[in-house]
C-alpha positions as CSV (number, residue, x, y, z in Angstrom):
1,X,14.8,-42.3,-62.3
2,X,13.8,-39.1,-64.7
3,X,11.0,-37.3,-64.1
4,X,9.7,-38.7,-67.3
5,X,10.1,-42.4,-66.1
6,X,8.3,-41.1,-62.8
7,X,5.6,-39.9,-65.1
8,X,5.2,-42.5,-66.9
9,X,5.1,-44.9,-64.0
10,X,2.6,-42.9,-62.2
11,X,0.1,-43.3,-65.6
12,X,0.8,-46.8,-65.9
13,X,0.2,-47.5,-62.1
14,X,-3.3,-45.6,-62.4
15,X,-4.5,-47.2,-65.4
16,X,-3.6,-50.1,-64.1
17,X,-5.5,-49.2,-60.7
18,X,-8.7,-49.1,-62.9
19,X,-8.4,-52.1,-64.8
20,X,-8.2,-54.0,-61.3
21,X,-10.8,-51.8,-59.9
22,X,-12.9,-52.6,-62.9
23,X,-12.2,-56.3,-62.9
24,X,-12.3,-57.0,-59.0
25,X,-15.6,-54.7,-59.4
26,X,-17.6,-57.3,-61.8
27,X,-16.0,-60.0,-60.1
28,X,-17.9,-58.6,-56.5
29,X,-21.5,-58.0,-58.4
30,X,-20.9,-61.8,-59.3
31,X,-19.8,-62.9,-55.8
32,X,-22.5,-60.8,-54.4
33,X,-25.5,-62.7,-54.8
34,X,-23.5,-65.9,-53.4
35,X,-23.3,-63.7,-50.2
36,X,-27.1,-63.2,-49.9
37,X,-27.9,-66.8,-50.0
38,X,-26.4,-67.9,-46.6
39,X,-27.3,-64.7,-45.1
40,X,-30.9,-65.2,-46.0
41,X,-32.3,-69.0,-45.6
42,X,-29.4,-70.5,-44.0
43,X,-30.9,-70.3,-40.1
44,X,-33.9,-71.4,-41.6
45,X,-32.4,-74.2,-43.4
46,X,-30.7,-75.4,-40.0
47,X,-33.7,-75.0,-38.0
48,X,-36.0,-77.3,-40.7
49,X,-32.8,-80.1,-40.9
50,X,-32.3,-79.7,-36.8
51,X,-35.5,-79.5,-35.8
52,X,-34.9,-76.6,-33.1
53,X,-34.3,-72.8,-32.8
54,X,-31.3,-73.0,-30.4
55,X,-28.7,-74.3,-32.6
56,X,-30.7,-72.4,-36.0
57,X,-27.3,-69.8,-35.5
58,X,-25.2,-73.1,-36.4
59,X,-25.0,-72.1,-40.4
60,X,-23.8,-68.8,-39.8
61,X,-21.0,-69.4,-36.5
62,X,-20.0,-72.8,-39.3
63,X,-19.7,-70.5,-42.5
64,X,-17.9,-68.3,-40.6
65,X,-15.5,-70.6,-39.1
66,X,-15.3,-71.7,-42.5
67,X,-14.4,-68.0,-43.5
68,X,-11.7,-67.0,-40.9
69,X,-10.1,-70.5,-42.0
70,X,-10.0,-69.2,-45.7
71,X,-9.1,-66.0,-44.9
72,X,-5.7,-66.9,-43.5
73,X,-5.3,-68.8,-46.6
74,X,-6.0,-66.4,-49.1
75,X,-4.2,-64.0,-47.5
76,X,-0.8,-66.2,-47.4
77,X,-1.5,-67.2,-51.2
78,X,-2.1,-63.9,-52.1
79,X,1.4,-63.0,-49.9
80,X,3.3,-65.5,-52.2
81,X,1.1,-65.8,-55.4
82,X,-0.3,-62.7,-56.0
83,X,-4.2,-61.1,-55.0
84,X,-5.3,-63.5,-58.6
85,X,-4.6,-67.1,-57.0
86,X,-5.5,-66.7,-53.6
87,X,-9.1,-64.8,-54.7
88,X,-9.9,-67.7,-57.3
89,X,-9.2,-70.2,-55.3
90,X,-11.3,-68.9,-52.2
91,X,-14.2,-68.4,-54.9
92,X,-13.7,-71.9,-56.3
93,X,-14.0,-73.3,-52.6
94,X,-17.0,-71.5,-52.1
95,X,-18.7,-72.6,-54.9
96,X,-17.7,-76.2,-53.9
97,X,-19.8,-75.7,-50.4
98,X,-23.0,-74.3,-51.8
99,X,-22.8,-77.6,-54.1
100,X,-22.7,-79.3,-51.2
101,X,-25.2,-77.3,-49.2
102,X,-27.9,-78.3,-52.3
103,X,-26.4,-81.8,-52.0
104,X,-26.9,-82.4,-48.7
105,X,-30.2,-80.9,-48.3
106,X,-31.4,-83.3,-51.5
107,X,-30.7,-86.5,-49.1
108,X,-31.3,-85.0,-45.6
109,X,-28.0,-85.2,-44.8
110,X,-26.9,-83.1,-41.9
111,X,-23.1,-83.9,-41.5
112,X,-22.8,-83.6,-45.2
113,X,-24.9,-80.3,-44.8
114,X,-22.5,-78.8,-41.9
115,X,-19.6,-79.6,-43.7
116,X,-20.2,-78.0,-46.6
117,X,-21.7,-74.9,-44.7
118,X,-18.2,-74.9,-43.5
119,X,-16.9,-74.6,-47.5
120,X,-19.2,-72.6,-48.5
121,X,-17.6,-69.6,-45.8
122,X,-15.0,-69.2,-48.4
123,X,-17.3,-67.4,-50.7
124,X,-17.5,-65.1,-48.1
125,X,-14.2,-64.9,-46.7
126,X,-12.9,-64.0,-50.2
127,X,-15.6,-62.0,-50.9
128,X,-13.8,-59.5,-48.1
129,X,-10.6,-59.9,-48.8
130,X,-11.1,-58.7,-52.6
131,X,-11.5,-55.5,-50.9
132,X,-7.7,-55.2,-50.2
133,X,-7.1,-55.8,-54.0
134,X,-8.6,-52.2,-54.5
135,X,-6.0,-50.9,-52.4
136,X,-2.7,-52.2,-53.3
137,X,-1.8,-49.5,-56.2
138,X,-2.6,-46.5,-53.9
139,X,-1.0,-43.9,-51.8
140,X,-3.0,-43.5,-48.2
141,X,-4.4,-40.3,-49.2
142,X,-7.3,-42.5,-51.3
143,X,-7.3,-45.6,-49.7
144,X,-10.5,-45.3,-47.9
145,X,-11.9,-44.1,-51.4
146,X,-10.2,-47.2,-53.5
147,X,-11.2,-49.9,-51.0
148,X,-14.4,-48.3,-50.5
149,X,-15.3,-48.9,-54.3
150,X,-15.0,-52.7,-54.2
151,X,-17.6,-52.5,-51.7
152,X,-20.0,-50.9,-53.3
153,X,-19.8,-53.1,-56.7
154,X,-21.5,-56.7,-53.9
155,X,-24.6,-53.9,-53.8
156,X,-26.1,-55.3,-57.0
157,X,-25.2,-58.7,-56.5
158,X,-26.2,-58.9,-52.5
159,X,-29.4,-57.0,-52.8
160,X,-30.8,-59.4,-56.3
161,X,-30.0,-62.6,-54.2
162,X,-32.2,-62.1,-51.3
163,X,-35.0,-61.1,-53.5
164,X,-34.5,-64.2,-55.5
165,X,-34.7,-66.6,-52.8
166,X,-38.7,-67.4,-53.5
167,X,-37.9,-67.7,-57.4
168,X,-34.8,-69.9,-56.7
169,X,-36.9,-71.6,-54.2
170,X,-39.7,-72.6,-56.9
171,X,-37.3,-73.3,-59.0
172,X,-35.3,-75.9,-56.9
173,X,-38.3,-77.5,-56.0
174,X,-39.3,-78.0,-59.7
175,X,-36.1,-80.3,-59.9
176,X,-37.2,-82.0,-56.7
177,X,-34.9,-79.8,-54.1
178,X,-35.9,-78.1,-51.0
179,X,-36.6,-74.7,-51.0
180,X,-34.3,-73.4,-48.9
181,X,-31.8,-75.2,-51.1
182,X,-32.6,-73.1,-53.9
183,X,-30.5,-69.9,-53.2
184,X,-27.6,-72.2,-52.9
185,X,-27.8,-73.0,-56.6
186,X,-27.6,-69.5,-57.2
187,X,-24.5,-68.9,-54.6
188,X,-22.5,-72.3,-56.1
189,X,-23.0,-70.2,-60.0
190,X,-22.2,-66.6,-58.7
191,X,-18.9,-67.9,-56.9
192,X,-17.6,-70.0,-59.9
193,X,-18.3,-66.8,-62.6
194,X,-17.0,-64.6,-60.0
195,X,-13.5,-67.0,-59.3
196,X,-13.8,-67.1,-63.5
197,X,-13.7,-63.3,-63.7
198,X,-10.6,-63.4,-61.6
199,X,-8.5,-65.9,-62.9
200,X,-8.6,-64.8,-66.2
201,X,-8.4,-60.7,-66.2
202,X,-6.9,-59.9,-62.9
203,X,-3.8,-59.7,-65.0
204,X,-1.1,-57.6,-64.5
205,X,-1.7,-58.8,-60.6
206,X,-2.0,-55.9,-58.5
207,X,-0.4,-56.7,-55.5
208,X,3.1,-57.8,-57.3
209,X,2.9,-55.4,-59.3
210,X,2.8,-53.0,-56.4
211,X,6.1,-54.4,-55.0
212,X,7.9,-53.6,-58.5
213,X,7.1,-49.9,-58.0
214,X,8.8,-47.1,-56.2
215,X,7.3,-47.3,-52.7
216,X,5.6,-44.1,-52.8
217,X,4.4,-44.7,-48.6
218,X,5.6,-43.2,-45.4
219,X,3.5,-45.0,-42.4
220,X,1.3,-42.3,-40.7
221,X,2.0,-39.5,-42.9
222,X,-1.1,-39.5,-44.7
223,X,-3.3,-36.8,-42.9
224,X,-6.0,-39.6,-41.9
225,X,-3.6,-41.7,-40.6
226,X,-2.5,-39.7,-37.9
227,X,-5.5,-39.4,-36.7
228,X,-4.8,-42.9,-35.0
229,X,-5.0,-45.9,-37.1
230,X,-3.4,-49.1,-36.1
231,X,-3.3,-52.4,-36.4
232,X,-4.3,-53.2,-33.2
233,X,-7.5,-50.7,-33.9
234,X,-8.2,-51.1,-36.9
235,X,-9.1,-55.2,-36.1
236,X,-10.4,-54.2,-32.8
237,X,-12.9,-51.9,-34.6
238,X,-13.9,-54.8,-37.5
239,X,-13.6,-57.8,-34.9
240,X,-16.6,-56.2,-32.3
241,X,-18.5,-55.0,-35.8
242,X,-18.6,-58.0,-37.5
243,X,-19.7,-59.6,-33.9
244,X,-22.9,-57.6,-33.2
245,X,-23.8,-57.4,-37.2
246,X,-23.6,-61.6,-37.7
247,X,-25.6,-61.8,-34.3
248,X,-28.4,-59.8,-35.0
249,X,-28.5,-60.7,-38.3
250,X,-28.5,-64.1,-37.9
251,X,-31.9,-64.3,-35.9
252,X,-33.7,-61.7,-37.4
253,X,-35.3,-64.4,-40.6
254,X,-35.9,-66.8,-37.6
255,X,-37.8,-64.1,-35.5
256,X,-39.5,-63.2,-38.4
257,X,-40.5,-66.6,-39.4
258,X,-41.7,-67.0,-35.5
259,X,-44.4,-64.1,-36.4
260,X,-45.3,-65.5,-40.0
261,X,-43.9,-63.3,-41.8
262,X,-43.0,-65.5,-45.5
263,X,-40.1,-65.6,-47.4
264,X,-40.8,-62.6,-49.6
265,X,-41.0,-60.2,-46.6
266,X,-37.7,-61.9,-45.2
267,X,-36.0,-61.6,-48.3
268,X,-37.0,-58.0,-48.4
269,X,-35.4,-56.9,-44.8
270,X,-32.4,-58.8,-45.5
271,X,-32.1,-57.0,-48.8
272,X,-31.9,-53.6,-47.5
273,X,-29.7,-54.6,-45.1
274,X,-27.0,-56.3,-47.6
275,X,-27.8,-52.5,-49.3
276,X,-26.8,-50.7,-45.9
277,X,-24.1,-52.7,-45.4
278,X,-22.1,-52.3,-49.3
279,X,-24.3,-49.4,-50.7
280,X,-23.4,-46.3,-48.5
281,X,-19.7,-47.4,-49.2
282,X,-18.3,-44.2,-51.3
283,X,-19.8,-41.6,-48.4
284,X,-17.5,-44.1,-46.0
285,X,-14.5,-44.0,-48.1
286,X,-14.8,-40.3,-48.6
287,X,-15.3,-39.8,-44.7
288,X,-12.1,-42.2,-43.9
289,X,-9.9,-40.3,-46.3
290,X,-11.3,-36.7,-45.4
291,X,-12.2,-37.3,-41.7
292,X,-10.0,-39.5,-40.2
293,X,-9.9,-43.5,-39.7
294,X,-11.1,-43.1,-36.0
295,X,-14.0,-40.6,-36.5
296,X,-15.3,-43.1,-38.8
297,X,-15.0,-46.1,-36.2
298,X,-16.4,-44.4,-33.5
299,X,-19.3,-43.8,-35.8
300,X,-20.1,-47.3,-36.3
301,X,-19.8,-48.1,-32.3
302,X,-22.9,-45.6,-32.3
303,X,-24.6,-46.8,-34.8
304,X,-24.6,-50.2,-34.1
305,X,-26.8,-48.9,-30.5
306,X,-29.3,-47.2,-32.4
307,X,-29.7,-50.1,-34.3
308,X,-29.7,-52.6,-31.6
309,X,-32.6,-49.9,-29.6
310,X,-34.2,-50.3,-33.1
311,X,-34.3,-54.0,-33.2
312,X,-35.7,-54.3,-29.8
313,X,-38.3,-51.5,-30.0
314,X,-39.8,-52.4,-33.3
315,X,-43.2,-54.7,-32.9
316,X,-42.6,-57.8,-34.5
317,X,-45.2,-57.7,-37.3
318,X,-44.0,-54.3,-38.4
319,X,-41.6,-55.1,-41.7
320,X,-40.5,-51.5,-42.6
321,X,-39.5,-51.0,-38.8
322,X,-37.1,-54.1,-39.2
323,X,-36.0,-53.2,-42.5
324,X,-34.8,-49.5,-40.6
325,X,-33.1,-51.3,-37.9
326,X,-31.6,-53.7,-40.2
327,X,-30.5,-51.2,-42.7
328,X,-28.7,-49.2,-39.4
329,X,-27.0,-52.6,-38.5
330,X,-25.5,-52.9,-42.0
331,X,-24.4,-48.8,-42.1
332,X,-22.7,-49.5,-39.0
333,X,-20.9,-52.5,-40.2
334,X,-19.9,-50.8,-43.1
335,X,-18.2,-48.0,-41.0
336,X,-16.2,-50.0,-38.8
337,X,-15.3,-52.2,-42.1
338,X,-14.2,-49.3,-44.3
339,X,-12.3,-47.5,-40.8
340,X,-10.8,-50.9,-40.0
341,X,-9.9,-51.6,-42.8
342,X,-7.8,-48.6,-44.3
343,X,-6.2,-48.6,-40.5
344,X,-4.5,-52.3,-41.2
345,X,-3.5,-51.4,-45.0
346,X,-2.0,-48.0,-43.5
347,X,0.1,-49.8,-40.7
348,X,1.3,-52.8,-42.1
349,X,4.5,-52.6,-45.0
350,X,4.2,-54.4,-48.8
351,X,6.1,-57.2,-48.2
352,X,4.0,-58.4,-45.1
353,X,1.1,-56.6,-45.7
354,X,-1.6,-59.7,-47.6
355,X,-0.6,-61.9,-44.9
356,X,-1.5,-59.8,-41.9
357,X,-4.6,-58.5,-43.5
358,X,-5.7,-62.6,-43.7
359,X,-4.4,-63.1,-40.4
360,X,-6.6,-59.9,-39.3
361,X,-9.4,-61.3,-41.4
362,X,-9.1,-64.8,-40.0
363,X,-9.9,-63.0,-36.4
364,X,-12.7,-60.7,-37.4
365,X,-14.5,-64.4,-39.3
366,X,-14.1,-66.0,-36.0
367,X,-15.8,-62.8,-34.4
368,X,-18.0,-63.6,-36.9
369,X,-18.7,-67.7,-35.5
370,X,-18.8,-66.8,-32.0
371,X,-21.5,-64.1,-33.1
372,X,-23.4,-66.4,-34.9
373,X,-23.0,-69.2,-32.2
374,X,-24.2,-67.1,-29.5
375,X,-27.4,-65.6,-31.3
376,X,-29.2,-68.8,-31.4
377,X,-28.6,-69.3,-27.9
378,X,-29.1,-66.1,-26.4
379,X,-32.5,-66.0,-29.0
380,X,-33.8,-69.2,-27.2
381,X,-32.9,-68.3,-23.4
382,X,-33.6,-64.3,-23.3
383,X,-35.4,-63.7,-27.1
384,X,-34.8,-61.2,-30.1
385,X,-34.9,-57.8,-28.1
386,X,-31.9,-59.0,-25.3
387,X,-30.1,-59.8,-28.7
388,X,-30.3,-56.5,-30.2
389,X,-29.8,-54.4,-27.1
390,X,-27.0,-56.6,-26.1
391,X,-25.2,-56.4,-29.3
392,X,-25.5,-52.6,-29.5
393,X,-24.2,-52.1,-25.8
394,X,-21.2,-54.3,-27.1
395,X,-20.3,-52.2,-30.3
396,X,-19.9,-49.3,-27.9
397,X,-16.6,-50.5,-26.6
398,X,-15.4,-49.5,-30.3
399,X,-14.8,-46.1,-28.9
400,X,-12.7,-46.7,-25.9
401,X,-10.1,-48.5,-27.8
402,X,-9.7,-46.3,-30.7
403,X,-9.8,-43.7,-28.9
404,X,-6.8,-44.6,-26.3
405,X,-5.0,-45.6,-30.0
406,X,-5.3,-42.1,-31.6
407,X,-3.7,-40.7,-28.3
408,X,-0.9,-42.9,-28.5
409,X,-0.5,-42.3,-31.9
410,X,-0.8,-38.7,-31.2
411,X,2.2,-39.0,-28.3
412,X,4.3,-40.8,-31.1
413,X,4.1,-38.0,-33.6
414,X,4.6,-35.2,-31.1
């Protein structure tokens, strides 16, 4: 090849890297306030159908199952079709659940309702993987800072759908719906447009595209890489993340519901923390790039205690205090996601790479169920402040593990 086709090759793969950025972007505003309707009124939506607090963490472990199922899926129809087919059709399945979710809640339904919470994870599992779409046309160097991007493009999207939960809510009831239904009317339209989006402009598709090109990557020679990403740490790192954040998460609209605080003031805590958790995104990606993978995880261990202390210390009536510690929970999520996340795409080669990252994905939504499982139960039995503090003490074991990575990493290179 002349060092005019290598030119031209290199100008064609970064224009193309902005068309996908731009179009995966949109596609995440879209998907974004599909995200925020689970998060916000599906515990409370349980706990009104079920009658009880203990099994109120049942939407989140059964969206989340639903997610780690999906994200196998995309990722091995992204392996074979390309990051266009398996993204649509995880958006198409997760507009499919939220249709149920307002179905079943219509006729009181609760197997119909469970089901369909199952579905519906596929709004979010896809809503994570389009992350890796961001990073398939880049050399190591910027792949915190392309993956990183994606993130920060759910911020609209998340942050709007909390907030809209009361007007959704009016509106649903106007037709004759529940309430809490009403933000699922809103996620079943934001996951269609956002699988629409997809489908029709994520063309060239960037990940086959990427196998066409002269494979510009050397595993672990990017300077952030050696500071001692893996695999092994880089799921480790999302896995225990995504654990603590669904737990604490989870309960915090049920606590606050238990000291009459309304929708409005829920909406608004979960709102900054969907901001925390997508918005500081370009700092992270600039941090992972410039710092190191494993700085960057060890950081979230961290700040996943202060949150937890947070949590636990802040009275109960006090909304800005929960906002604070639920803003901290979704900083240190984002963190370990970025970190983790820039580890797996640095360790794993092109032509194996979109199934591993599902296969990673599928263990970090299962983190995810357990999580959300095990909040409604530890709520009931030991109450919100042994949930926070718990969780926090877990995140810490982040550090150990990437820490005994970057030395091995560092024995391999010596």
């Amino acid at each position: 090849m002349t060092t005019g086709d290598m030119t031209t090759g290199r100008v064609n793969r970064e224009a193309l890297h902005r068309r996908t950025l731009v179009v995966v972007m949109i596609s995440q505003v879209l998907s974004g306030a599909g995200l925020g309707a689970g998060v916000t009124v599906g515990a409370l939506l349980a706990e009104d159908m079920l009658d009880t607090t203990s099994l109120s963490g049942l939407p989140s472990a059964l969206f989340t199952a639903g997610s780690a199922a999906t994200a196998l899926a995309v990722g091995r129809i992204s392996q074979q079709l390309g990051r266009r087919a398996g993204l649509t059709a995880g958006y198409a399945a997760g507009a499919l659940g939220g249709a149920g979710v307002v179905l079943a809640a219509t006729l009181g339904n609760i197997p119909l309702l469970l089901l369909s919470l199952l579905v519906y994870g596929a709004g979010t599992a896809t809503n994570l993987q389009a992350r890796y779409a961001g990073a398939d046309l880049v050399e190591p160097a910027r792949r915190g800072r392309a993956i990183s991007s994606v993130l920060v493009a759910v911020t609209l999207g998340a942050v709007a759908g909390p907030n809209l939960v009361a007007p959704t809510g009016t509106l649903a009831e106007s037709w004759g719906i529940p309430a809490l239904a009403g933000p699922f009317l809103m996620a079943t339209l934001a996951y269609a447009l956002a699988g629409l989006v997809l489908f029709v402009f994520l063309r060239p598709d960037p990940l086959l595209v990427s196998r066409t090109l002269p494979d510009i990557e050397t595993p672990g020679t990017a300077p952030a890489t050696r500071a001692g990403g893996s695999v092994a740490a880089g799921a480790v790192t999302m896995v225990l993340t995504q654990l603590v954040m669904v737990a604490v998460m989870t309960m915090t609209p049920v606590h606050m519901q238990a000291h009459h605080h309304d929708l409005h003031a829920t909406g608004l805590v979960i709102a900054v923390h969907i901001a925390a958790m997508y918005l500081p995104s370009p700092i992270t990606g600039i941090l992972v790039d410039r710092v190191g993978r494993v700085p960057v995880a060890v950081a979230s261990g961290v700040t996943l205690l202060v949150a937890g202390v947070v949590s636990a210390v802040a009275p109960a009536g006090s909304v800005p205090l929960l906002a604070v510690a639920l803003a901290l929970l979704g900083l240190g999520w984002n963190l370990g996601l970025v970190a983790g996340t820039t580890m797996i795409t640095d360790a794993v080669p092109l032509h194996s790479r979109a199934r591993t990252q599902g296969a990673v994905d599928l263990c970090v939504a299962l983190a995810g169920a357990g999580g959300g499982i095990a909040s409604g139960v530890v709520m009931a039995a030991a109450g919100y402040a042994a949930l926070s503090i718990g969780g926090g003490v877990l995140a810490l074991a982040v550090i150990p593990f990437v820490a005994a990575s970057a030395r091995r990493a560092a024995r391999v290179t010596a």
